[in-house]
C-alpha positions as CSV (number, residue, x, y, z in Angstrom):
1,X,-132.4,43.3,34.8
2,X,-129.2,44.1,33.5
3,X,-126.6,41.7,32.4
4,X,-123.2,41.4,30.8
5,X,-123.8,40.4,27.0
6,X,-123.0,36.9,27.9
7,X,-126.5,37.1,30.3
8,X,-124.6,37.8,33.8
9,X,-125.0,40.5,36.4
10,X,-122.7,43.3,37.1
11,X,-120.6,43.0,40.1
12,X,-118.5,45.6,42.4
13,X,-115.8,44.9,43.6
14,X,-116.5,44.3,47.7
15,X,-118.0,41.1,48.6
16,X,-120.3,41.8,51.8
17,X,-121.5,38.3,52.8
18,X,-124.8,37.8,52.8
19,X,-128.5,36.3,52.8
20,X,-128.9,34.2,55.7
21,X,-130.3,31.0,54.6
22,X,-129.9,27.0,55.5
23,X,-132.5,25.1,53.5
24,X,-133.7,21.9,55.4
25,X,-132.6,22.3,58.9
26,X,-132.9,25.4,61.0
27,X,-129.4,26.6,62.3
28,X,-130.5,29.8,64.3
29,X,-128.6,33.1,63.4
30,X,-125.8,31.3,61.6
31,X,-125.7,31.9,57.7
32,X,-123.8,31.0,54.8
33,X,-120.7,32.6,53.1
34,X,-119.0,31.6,49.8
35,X,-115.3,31.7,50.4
36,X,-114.2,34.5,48.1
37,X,-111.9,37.1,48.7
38,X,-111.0,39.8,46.5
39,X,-108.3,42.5,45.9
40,X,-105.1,42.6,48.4
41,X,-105.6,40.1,51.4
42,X,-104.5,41.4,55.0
43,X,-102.0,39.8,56.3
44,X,-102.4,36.7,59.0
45,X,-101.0,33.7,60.2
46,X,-100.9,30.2,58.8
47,X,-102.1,27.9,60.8
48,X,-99.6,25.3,62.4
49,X,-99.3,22.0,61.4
50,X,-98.2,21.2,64.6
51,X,-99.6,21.1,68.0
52,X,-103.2,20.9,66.7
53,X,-104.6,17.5,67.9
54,X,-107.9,16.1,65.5
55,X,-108.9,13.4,67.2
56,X,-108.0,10.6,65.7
57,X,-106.5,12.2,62.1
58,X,-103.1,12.9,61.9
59,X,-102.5,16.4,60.7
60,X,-99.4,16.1,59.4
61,X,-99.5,12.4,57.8
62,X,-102.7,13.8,56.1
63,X,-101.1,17.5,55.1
64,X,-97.9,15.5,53.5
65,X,-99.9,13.2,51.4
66,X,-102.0,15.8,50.0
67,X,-99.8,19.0,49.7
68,X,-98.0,18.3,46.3
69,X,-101.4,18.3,44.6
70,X,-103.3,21.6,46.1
71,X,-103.0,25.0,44.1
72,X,-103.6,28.6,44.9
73,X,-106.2,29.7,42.1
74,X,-105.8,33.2,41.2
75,X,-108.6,35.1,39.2
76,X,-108.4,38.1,37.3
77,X,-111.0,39.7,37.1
78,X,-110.4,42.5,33.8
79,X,-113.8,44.3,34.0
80,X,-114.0,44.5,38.0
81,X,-110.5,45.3,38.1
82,X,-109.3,43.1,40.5
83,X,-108.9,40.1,42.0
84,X,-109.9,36.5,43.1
85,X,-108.4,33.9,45.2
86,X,-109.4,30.2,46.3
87,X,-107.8,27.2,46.3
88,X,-107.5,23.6,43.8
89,X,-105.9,20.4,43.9
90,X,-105.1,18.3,40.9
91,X,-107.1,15.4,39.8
92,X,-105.0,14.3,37.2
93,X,-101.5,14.4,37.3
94,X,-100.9,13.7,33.3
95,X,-103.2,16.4,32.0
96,X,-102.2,19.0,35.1
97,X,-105.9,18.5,35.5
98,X,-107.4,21.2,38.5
99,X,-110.3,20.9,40.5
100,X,-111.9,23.7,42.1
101,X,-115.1,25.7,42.8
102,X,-116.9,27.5,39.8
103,X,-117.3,30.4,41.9
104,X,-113.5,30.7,42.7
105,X,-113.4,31.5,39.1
106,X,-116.0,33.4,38.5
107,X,-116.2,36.6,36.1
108,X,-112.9,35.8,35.9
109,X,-111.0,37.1,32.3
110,X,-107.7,35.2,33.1
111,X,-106.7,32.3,35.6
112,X,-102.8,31.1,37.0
113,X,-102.2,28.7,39.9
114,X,-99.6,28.0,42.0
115,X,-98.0,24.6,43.5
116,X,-97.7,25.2,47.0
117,X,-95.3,22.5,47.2
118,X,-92.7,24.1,44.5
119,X,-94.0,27.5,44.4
120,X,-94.7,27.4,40.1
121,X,-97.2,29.9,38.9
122,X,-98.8,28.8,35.6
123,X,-101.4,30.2,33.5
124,X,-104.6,28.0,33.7
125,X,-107.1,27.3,30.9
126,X,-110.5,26.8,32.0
127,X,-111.4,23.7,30.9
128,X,-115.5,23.6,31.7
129,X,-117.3,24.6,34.7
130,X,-120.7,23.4,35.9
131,X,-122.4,26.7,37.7
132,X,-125.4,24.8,39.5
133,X,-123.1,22.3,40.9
134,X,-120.1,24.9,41.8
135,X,-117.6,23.0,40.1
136,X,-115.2,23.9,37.3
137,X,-111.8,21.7,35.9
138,X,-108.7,23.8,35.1
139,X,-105.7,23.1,32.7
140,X,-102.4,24.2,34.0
141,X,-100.4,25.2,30.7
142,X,-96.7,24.1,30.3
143,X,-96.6,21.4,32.8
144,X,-97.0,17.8,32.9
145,X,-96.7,15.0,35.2
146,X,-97.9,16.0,38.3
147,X,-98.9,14.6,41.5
148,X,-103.0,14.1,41.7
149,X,-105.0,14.3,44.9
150,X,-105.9,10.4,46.3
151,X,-109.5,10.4,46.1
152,X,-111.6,8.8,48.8
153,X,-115.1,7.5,48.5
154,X,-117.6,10.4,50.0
155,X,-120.3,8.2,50.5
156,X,-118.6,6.5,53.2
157,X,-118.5,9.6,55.6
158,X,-120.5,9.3,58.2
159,X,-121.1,11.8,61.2
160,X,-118.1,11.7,63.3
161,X,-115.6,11.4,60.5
162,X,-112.0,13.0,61.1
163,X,-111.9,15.3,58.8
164,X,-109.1,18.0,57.6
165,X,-109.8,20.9,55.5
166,X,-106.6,22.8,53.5
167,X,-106.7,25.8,51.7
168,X,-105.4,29.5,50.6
169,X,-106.7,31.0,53.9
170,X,-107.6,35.0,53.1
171,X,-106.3,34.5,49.7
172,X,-102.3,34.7,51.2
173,X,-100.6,32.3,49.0
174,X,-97.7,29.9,50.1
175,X,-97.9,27.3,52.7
176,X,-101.6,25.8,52.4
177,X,-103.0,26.4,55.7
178,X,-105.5,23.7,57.9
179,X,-108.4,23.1,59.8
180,X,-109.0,19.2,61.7
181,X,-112.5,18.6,62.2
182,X,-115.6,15.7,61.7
183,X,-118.3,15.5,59.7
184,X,-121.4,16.6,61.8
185,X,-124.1,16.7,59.3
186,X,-124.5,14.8,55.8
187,X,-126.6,15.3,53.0
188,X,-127.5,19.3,53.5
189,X,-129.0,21.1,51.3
190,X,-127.8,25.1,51.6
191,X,-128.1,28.9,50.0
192,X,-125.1,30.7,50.1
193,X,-125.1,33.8,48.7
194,X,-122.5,36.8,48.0
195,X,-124.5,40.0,48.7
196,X,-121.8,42.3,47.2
197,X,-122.0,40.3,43.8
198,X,-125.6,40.1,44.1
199,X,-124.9,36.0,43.5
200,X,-127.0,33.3,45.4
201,X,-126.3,29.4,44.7
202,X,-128.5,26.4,46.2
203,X,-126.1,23.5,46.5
204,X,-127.7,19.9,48.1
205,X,-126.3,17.1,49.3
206,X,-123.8,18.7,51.2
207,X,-121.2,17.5,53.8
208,X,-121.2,19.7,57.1
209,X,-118.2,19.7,58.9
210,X,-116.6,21.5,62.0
211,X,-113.6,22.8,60.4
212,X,-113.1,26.2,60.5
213,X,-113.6,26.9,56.6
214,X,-112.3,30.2,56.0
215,X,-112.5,32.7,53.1
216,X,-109.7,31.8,50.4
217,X,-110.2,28.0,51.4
218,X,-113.1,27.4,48.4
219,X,-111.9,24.6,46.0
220,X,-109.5,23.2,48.6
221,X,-109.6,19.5,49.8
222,X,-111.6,18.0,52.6
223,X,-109.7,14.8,53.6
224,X,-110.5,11.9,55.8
225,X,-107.9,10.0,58.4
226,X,-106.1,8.7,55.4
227,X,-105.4,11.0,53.8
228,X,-107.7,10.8,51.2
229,X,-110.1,13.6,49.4
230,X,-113.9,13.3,49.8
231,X,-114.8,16.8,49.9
232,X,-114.4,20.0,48.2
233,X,-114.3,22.8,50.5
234,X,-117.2,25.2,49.6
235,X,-118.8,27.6,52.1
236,X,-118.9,28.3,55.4
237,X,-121.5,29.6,58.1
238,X,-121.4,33.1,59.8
239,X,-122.8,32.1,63.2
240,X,-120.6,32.0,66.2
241,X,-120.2,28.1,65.9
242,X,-117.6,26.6,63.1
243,X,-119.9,25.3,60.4
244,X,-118.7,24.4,56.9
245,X,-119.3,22.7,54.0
246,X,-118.0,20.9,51.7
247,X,-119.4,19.3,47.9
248,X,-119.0,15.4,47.8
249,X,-116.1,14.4,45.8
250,X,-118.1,11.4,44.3
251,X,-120.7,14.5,43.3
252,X,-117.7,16.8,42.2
253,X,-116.2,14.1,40.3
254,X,-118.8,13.0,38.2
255,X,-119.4,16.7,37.1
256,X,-115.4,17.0,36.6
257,X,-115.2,13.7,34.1
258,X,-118.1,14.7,32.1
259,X,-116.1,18.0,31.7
260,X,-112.9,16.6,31.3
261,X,-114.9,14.2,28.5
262,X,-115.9,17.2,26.3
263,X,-119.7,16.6,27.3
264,X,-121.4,19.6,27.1
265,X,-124.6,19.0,29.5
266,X,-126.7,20.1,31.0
267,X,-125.5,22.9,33.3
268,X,-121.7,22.7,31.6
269,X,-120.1,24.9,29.4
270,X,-116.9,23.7,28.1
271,X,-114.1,26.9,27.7
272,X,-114.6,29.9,27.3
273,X,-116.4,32.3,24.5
274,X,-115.7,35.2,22.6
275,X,-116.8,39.0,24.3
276,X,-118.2,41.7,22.6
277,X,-118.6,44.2,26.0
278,X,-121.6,45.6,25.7
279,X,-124.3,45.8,28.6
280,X,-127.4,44.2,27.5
281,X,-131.2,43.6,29.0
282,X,-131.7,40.6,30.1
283,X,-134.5,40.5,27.6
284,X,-135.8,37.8,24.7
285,X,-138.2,41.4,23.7
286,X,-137.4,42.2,19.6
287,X,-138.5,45.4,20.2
288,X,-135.9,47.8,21.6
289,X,-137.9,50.1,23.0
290,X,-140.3,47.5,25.0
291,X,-136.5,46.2,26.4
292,X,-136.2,50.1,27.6
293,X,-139.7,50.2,29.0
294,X,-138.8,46.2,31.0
295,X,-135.8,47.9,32.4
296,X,-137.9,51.4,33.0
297,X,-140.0,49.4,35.3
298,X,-137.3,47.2,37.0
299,X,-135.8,50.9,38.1
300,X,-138.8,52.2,39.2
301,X,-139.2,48.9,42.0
302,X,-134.9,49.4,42.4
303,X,-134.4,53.1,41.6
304,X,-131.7,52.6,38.8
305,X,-130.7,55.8,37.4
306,X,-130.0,56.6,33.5
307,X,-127.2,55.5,31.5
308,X,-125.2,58.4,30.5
309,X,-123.0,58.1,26.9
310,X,-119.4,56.5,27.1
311,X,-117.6,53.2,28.4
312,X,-117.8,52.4,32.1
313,X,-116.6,49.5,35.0
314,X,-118.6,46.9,35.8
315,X,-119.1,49.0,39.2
316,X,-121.1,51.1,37.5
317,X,-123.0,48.7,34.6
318,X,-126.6,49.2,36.1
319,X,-128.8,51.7,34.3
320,X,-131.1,52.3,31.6
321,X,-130.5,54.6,28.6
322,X,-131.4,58.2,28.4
323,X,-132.2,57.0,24.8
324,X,-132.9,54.4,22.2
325,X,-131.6,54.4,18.7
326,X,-134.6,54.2,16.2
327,X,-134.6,50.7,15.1
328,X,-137.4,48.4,15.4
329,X,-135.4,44.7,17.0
330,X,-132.6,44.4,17.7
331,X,-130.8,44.0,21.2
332,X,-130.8,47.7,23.2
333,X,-127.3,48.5,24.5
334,X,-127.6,49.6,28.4
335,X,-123.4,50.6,28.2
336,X,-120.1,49.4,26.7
337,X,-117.4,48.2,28.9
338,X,-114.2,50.2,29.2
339,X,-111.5,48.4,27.2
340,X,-113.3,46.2,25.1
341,X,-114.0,46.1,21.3
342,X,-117.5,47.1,21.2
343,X,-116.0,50.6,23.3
344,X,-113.2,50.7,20.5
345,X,-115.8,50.5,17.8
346,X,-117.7,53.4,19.1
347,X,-120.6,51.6,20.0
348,X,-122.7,53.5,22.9
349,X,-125.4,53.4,25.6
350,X,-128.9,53.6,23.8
351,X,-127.8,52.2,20.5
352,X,-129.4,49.1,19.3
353,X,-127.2,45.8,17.1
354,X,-129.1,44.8,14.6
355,X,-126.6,42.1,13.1
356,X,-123.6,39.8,14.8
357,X,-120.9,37.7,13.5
358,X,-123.5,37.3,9.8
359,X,-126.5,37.2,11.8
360,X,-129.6,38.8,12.9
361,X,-130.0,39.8,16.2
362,X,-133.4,38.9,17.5
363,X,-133.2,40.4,20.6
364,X,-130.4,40.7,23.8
365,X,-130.7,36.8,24.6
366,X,-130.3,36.2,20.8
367,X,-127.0,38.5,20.6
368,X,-125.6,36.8,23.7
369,X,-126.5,33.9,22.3
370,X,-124.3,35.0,18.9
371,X,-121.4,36.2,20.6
372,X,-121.0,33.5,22.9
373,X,-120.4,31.1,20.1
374,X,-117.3,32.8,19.1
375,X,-114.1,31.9,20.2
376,X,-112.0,34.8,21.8
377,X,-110.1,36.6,19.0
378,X,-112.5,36.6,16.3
379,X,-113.1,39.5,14.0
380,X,-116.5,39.6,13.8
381,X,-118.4,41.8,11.7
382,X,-121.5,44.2,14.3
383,X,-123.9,46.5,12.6
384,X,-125.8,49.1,14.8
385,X,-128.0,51.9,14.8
386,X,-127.0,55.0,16.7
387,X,-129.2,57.1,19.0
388,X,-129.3,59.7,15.8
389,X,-130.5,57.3,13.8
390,X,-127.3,56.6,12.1
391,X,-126.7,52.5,11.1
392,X,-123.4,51.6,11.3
393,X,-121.0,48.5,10.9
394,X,-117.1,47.7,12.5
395,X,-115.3,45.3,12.5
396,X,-114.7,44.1,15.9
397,X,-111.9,41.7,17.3
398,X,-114.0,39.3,20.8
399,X,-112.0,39.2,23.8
400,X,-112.2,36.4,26.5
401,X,-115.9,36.3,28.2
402,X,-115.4,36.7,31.9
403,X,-116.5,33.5,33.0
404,X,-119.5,32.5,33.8
């Protein structure tokens, strides 16, 4: 397979929902979607915060308490050139602490939010992100003092719970839009995937709900009767029938302080790494030309066609080499991303890096593993050997790693 130098897939730019999978229970032709749009939304209407009876939740009372702490989260998205939009709320007002769904942010090369309630756009740092458990914490720069989310306990949901889902609705911005509901199904375990990005994700212990979760919405607040958070909205399913789900916030939380703690776990990676922007195997091989031969039989099940010479999109970042550079380990270069410094250094398909940043590179895992231990805006030093057998060193300056 194919992967980013920090080990990910290449992704287009549509997102065609998806695999149709519910682990656990069987829930006929209905699927599940992650709630991601991308590039410019169509336009449609909020939904009114009036004239919408849930049972016994208050709309309103429950919208007001909560709507000075949700953001819209906006992703940009350098090497797919385009676009992401979901949804946040803040978790602590001093630190202009965000929480909000790892795959909101996804591949993402820059983050801003925006207060619904004032309409501020800031730029965002990412904090940490945790990629089994879908969660990532964002830093809103330039602001303090804000108004967090109340948090409710999720393991007091029950089925039947009132339940009121806010969010970024088709990625539209402004007035956070809703959907009343009750929790109709606790502790699911579910696939959702995102057929366009070739991205699947198991998440368990799940709350199922009746709101109508709709694309844009990921990373926004499920809230109880009063008012209080205790889930974070996630995916929804494609059946006829409203089905979404939602993360626990007692799960989401616990992820979110270990971040917000510095502790690097299991599963967490705390800010974000330096970017070289080559397109590596996905390969721990030394030998380069045993990595061409892995991805020489990976086309032959997929039908990949050859790399040609030159940088390229992430649209285009599948492919093997019509060449490989004469060295004996090293990590094979599939392409270089338009843009970046590895393009500016001249680096191109079918060359092989030898030596990152003062070190050996084993293989592709071990120059991903280099690279990502760079901050963004290093100069670090990358020798190579060229497909004519030329070695080669540059100086080149790491960008931000698209996130993970």
């Amino acid at each position: 397979m194919t992967s980013h130098e920090p080990g990910r897939a290449p992704r287009g730019r549509a997102v065609i929902p998806l695999v149709v999978v519910l682990l656990g229970v069987a829930l006929g032709a209905a699927g599940v979607l992650l709630l991601r749009p991308f590039g410019t939304p169509a336009a449609v209407s909020s939904s009114s915060l009036t004239g919408r009876a849930g049972g016994a939740l208050n709309d309103q009372a429950v919208y007001d308490r909560l709507e000075p702490s949700i953001v819209d989260v906006t992703s940009t998205l350098r090497y797919d050139d385009e676009t992401a939009s979901g949804t946040g709320f803040i978790v602590n007002g001093a630190a202009a602490l965000v929480l909000t769904n790892n795959h909101v942010i996804r591949d993402a090369t820059s983050v801003s939010a925006t207060l619904t309630a004032t309409g501020r756009t800031y730029p965002a740092r990412i904090v940490g992100a945790d990629v089994g458990a879908d969660i990532a914490v964002l830093q809103l720069q330039g602001v303090t003092g804000l108004t967090a989310a109340p948090l409710g306990d999720s393991a007091t949901a029950t089925l039947g719970t009132p339940v009121l889902a806010i969010g970024n609705q088709a990625g539209q911005g402004g007035t956070p839009t809703i959907a009343p509901g009750i929790i109709n199904s606790l502790d699911r375990t579910i696939q959702a995937d995102d057929g366009a990005a070739g991205f699947t994700e198991i998440l368990h212990g799940m709350l199922q709900t009746s709101a109508q979760i709709e694309p844009g919405d990921s990373g926004g607040p499920l809230a109880d009767a009063a008012g209080l958070v205790i889930g974070v909205d996630t995916a929804a399913g494609t059946g006829t029938a409203a089905v979404g789900y939602a993360i626990p916030i007692n799960a989401a939380m616990v992820v979110a302080r270990e971040i917000e703690a510095g502790h690097a776990g299991p599963g967490i990676t705390l800010g974000t790494s330096g970017f070289l922007g080559v397109v590596v195997p996905s390969s721990s091989s030394p030998s380069p030309r045993r990595q061409m031969q892995e991805e020489h039989e990976l086309a032959a099940d997929g039908g990949s066609a050859s790399r040609p010479p030159g940088c390229l999109s992430t649209e285009a970042a599948a492919g093997v080499p019509a060449a490989v550079a004469p060295a004996r380990s090293g990590a094979l270069v599939d392409g270089v991303l338009c843009g970046t410094g590895a393009a500016a250094a001249g680096i191109t398909a079918g060359d092989v890096i030898t030596m990152a940043a003062g070190h050996a590179v084993s293989s592709p895992d071990g120059l991903t593993a280099i690279v990502s231990g760079c901050r963004p805006g290093t100069l670090v030093a990358v020798t190579w050997v060229s497909t004519s057998g030329a070695t080669r060193t540059s100086l080149v300056r790491l960008q931000v790693a698209p996130a993970v």
